[in-house]
N, C-alpha and C positions, 0 to 999 in steps of 0.2 A: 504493500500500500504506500503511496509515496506521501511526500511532507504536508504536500496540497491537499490533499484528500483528508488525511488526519489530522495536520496542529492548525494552521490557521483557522480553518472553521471553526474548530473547538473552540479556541483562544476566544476569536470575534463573537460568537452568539454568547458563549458561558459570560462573558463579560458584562452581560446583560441580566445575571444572578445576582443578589443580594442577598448577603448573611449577614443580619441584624441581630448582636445579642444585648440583650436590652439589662443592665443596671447588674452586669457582671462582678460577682463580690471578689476573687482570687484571677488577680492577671496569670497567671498561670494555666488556667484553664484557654483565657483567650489564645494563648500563646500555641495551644493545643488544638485548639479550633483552626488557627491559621494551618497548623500543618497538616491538618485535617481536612482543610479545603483545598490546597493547591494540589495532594495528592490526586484530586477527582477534577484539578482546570480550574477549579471557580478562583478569583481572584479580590473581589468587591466584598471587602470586610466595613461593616458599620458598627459603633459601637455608641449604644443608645446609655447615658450619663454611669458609666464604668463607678462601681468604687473605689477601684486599686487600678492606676493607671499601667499600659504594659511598661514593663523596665526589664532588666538584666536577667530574671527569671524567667518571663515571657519570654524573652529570645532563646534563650537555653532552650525551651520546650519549642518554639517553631522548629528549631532544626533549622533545615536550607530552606524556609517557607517566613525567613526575616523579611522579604520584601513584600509579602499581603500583610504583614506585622506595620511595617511602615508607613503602608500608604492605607490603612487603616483610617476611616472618617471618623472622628465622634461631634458627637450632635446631642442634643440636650433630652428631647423628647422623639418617642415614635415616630409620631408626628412627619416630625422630619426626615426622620430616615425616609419615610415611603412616601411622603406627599407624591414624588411623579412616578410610584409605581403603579402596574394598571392591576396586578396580579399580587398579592398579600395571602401568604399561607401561614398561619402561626402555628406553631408545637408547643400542644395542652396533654399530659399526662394523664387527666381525670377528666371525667365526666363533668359536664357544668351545670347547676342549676335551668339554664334554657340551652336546650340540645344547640350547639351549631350544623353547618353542614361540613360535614365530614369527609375527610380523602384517605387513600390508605395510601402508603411512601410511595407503592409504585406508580398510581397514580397521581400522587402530588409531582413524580418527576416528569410523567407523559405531559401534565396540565403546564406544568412550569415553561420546558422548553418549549411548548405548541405556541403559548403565547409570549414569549421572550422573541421571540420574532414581531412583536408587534410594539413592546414597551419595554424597561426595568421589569422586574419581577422578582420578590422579594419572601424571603424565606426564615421569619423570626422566632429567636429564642429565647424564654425568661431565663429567671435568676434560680440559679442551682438548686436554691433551696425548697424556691415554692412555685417557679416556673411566672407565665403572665399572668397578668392580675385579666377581673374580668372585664373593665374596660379599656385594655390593651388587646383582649382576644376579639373585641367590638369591631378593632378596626382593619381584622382578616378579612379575606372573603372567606375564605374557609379554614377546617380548622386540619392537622395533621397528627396522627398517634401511631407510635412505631409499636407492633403489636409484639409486648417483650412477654420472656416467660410472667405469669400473673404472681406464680408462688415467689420470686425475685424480678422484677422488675426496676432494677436499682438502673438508671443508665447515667453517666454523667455527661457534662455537656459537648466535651468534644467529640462520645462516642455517638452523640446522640447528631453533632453536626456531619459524621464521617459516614452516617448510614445514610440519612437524608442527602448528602451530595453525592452521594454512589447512586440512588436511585437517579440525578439531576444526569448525572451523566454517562449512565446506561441508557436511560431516554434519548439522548442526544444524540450517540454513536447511534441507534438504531434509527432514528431521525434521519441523520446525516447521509448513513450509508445509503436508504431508502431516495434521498433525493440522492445521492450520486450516480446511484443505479439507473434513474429516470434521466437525469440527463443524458448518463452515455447511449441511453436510445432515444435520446431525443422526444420524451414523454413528458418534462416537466422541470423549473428551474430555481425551484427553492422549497427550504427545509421549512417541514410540519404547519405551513401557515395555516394557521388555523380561524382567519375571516376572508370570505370571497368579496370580491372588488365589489358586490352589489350589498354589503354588509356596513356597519357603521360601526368604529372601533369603542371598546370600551372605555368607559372614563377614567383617569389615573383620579388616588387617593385622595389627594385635594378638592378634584372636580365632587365626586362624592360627597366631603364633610359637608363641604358650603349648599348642599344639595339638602342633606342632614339637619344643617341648621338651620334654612330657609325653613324645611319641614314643619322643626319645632316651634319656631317664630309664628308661621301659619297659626298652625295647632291650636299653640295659645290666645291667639288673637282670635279665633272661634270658638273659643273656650272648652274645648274638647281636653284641652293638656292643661288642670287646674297647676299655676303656677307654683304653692308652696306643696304639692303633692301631685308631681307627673306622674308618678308610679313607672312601671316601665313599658308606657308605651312606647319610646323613645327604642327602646332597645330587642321590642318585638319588630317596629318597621327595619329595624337596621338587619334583621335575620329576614325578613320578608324579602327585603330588595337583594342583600347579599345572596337568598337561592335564586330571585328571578334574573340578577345581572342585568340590570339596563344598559345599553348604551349609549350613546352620546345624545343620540337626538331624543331617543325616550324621556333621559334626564332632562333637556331643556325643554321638552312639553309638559313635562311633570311639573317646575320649577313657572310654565306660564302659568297653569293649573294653580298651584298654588300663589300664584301675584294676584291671580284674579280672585283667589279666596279671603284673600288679605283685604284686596279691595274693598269687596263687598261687605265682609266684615267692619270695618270700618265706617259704611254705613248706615 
């Protein structure tokens, strides 16, 4: 197989993954996660407000994987890490009070690469101890659980980053090869895109929230969302829309929908 075929493409699409570990206690483990993602290509390390910044122990543990150590983002809140991703998959351990929609690893890696051809796409992980909170796993489209023995299930976080980027890029090669195979008969010229030219691409994270908030703003202003007691409808529409997936233009008819509820409201 020659270089063309195998590292550049990897390199270019996986560069389009995102490994967010959100308010990591022991740089140590980051350090581990890094060498844990370059073994599988992924390179886009974000590091959502760290408590132990990486230093000399963190590198120890990268190994040769000191360069996704370094060019490592950190950012203060989620938020930020994913605002321009279109694709947010988080990793929850347990069951939650309101079910999310659910992927299993192989399929969080087919879902990852189909649509990382279209946007960032973003792959996050709480804190060691108690993983994300539930208004961190709000801001998934779905949620991901690596299905470990029940009687031990102990995984910690790099093992937990190393399985998950194995799935990203098992996906990919079979991706990959599949469009390579089409091209060389001249059947087809690009990997797993997974929206046709007559399709309307999904909205990244930001486009959402403000989507989100208009929501609530609405809501209240019809008095359907009593203000010192929303309860959580707020977080049943955000599971509603997160299985229907709107896209772009859906969102802004939604978003007229709701001006004009505002409106009249205000009446």
């Amino acid at each position: 197989m020659s270089d063309l075929h195998q590292e550049k493409p990897v390199k270019s699409l996986l560069d389009q993954v995102r490994i967010v570990l959100v308010n990591t206690s022991d740089c140590r483990n980051i350090g581990s996660a890094a060498r844990a993602m370059k073994t599988m290509g992924l390179s886009q390390l974000i590091l959502v407000d760290p408590i132990e910044m990486p230093n000399g122990q963190a590198q120890a543990l990268a190994a040769g994987a000191t360069d996704v150590l370094a060019n490592a983002k950190v950012v203060s809140t989620l938020e930020e890490a994913i605002e321009d991703c279109g694709l947010v998959v988080g990793t929850s351990a347990r069951s939650r009070t309101l079910p999310w929609p659910m992927l299993e690893p192989r399929g969080c890696g087919e879902k990852m690469i189909a649509e990382a051809t279209e946007y960032p796409v973003a792959l996050v992980f709480g804190r060691e101890s108690s993983g994300l909170t539930n208004e961190e796993l709000q801001l998934c489209h779905f949620h991901v659980q690596i299905p470990a023995n029940p009687d031990y299930s102990s995984l910690n976080l790099a093992m937990a980053v190393q399985t998950l980027s194995y799935e990203v890029r098992t996906s990919y090669l079979l991706a990959h090869d599949q469009a390579y195979q089409e091209r060389s008969t001249g059947n087809g010229n690009s990997i797993a895109k997974p929206i046709s030219e007559d399709d309307e691409a999904y909205p990244v994270v930001d486009e959402t929230e403000r989507f989100y908030e208009h929501f609530e703003k609405a809501l209240k202003a019809t008095g359907f969302i009593v203000e010192n007691h929303p309860g959580l409808v707020m977080t049943k529409l955000r599971r509603l829309f997160n299985r229907a997936r709107p896209d772009v233009k859906e969102i802004k008819m939604m978003r007229g929908i709701l001006a004009s509820m505002e409106r009249t409201a205000k009446k």
